[in-house]
C-alpha positions in Angstrom: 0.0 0.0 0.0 1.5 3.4 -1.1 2.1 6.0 1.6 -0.4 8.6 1.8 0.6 12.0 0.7 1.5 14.5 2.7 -0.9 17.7 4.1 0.7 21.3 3.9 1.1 23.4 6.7 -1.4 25.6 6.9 -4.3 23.1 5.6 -7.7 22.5 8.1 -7.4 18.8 9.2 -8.6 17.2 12.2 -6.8 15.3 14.4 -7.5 12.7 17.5 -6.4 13.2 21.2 -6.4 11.1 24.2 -7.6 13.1 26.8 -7.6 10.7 30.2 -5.7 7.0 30.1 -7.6 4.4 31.2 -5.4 4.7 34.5 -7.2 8.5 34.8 -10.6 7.4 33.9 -13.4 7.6 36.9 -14.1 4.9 39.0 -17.6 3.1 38.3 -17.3 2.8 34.6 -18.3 -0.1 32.9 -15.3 -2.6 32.6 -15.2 -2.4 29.1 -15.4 1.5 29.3 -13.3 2.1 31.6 -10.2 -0.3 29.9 -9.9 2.3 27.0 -8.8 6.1 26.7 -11.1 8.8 26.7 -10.3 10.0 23.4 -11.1 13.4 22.0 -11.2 15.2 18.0 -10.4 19.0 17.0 -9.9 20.8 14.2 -7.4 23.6 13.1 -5.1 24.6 10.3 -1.7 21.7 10.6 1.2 24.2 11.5 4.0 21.7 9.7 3.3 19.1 6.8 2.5 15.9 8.2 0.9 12.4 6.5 -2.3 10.9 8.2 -1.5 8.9 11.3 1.3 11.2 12.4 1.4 13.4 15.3 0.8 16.7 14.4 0.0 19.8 16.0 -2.6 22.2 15.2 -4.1 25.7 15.8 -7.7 25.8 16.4 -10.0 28.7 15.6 -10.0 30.0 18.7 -5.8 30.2 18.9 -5.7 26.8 21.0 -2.6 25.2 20.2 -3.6 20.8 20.5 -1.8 17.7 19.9 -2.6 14.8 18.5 -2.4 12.0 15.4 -3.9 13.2 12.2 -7.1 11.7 11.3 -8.4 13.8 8.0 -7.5 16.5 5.8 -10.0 19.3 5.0 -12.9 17.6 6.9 -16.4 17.8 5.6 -19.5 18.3 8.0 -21.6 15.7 7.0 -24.0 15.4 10.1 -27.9 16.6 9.3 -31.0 16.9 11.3 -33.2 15.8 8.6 -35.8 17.3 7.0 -38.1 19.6 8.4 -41.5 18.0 9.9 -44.2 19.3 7.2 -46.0 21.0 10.3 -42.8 22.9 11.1 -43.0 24.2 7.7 -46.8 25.5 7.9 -46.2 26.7 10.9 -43.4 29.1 9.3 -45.3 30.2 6.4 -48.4 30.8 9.0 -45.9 32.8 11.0 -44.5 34.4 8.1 -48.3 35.6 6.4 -49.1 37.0 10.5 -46.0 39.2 10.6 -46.9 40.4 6.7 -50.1 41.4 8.1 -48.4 43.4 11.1 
């Protein structure tokens, strides 16, 4: 299998953290929870050119500087909350025709 190609500095990626060991975790956890890390994901622009699966560090949007193994370059959002219910759409076009009328 080919190595992946490298990501630029400067390019959004995200990348994944461990935030507690299993040794941190709390006490009362589920067995099988509480043998793994507590892992976390951010995003930010790469500060130096890295491949996937290498550990990177990034600046987030807010000027956070995290560490961590890159995951993905330029991540998409692809999370949705569905369509709109066909009463929440009358009720905005009811809404809408009230205010005209104000």
């Amino acid at each position: 299998m080919p190595e992946p190609e490298p990501v630029p500095a400067g390019a959004q990626v995200q990348i994944v953290f461990t935030v507690l060991a299993p040794s941190e975790r709390a006490e009362g956890l589920p067995p099988d929870t509480a043998a793994l890390p507590y892992l976390a994901r951010g995003r930010g622009a790469l500060l130096a050119a890295a491949r996937p699966g290498e550990e990177v560090e990034i600046e987030t949007q807010a000027g956070r500087r995290i560490s961590g193994t890159l995951e993905l370059a330029e991540p998409a959002d692809t999370h949705s909350f569905g369509a709109a219910p066909p009463q929440l759409v009358f009720t905005q076009r009811a809404i809408a025709r009230l205010l005209d009328e104000v």
